[in-house]
C-alpha positions as CSV (number, residue, x, y, z in Angstrom):
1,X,0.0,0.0,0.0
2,X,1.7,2.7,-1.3
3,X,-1.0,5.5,-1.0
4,X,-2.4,7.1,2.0
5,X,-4.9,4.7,3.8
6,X,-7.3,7.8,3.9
7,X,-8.2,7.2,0.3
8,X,-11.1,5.4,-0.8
9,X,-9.4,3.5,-3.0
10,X,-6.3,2.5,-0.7
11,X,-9.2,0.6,1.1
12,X,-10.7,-0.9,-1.6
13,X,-7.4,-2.4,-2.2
14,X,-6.7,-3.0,1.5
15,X,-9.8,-5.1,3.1
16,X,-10.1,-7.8,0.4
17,X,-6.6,-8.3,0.8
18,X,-6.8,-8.6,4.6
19,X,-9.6,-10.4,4.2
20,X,-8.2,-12.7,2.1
21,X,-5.1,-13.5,3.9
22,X,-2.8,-12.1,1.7
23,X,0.1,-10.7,3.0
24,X,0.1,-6.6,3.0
25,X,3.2,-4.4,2.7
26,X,2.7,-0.9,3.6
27,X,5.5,1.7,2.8
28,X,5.4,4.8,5.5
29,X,6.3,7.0,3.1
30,X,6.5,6.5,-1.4
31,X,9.6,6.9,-3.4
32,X,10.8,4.7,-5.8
33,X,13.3,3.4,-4.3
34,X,11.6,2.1,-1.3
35,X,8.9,1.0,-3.4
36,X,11.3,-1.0,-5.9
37,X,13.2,-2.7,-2.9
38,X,9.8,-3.7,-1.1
39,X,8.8,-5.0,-4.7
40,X,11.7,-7.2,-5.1
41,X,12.0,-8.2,-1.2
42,X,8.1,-9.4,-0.8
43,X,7.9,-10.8,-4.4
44,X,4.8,-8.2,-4.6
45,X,2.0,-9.4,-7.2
46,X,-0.5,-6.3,-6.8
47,X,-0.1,-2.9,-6.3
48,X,-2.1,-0.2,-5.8
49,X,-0.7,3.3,-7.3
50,X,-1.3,6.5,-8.6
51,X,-0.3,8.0,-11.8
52,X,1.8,10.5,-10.6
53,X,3.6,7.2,-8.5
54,X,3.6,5.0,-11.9
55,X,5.2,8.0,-13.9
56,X,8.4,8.4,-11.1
57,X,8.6,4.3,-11.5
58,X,8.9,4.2,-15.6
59,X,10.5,7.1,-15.8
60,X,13.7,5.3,-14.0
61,X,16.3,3.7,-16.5
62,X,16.7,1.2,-14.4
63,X,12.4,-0.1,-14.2
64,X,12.5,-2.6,-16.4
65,X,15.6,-4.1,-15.1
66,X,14.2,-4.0,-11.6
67,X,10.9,-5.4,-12.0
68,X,11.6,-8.1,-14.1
69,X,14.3,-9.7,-12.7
């Protein structure tokens, strides 16, 4: 969770996963770094972002690299 859990929508993301059992990784604060490392270090399938959040991500040279492995 990579949003503020005042937003509608971090919820909407948040209780089914919860609910679910899944395993939920909050980030106190976003940047991409933090964001890329959690990525990689909890093998993170979903994520819930804004576009301001996925422009900083692609606009790193080093995105693709990161993400896929």
């Amino acid at each position: 969770l990579s949003t503020g859990a005042f937003s509608n929508g971090s919820w909407l993301m948040l209780l089914p996963a919860l609910y679910s059992g899944a395993t939920l990784v909050i980030l106190e604060k976003f940047s991409t770094d933090a964001f890329l490392d959690a990525f990689e270090r909890h093998r993170v399938t979903h994520a819930f972002l804004v576009p301001t959040q996925i422009g900083d991500l692609l606009a790193r040279s080093d995105f693709a690299v990161r993400v896929r492995g």
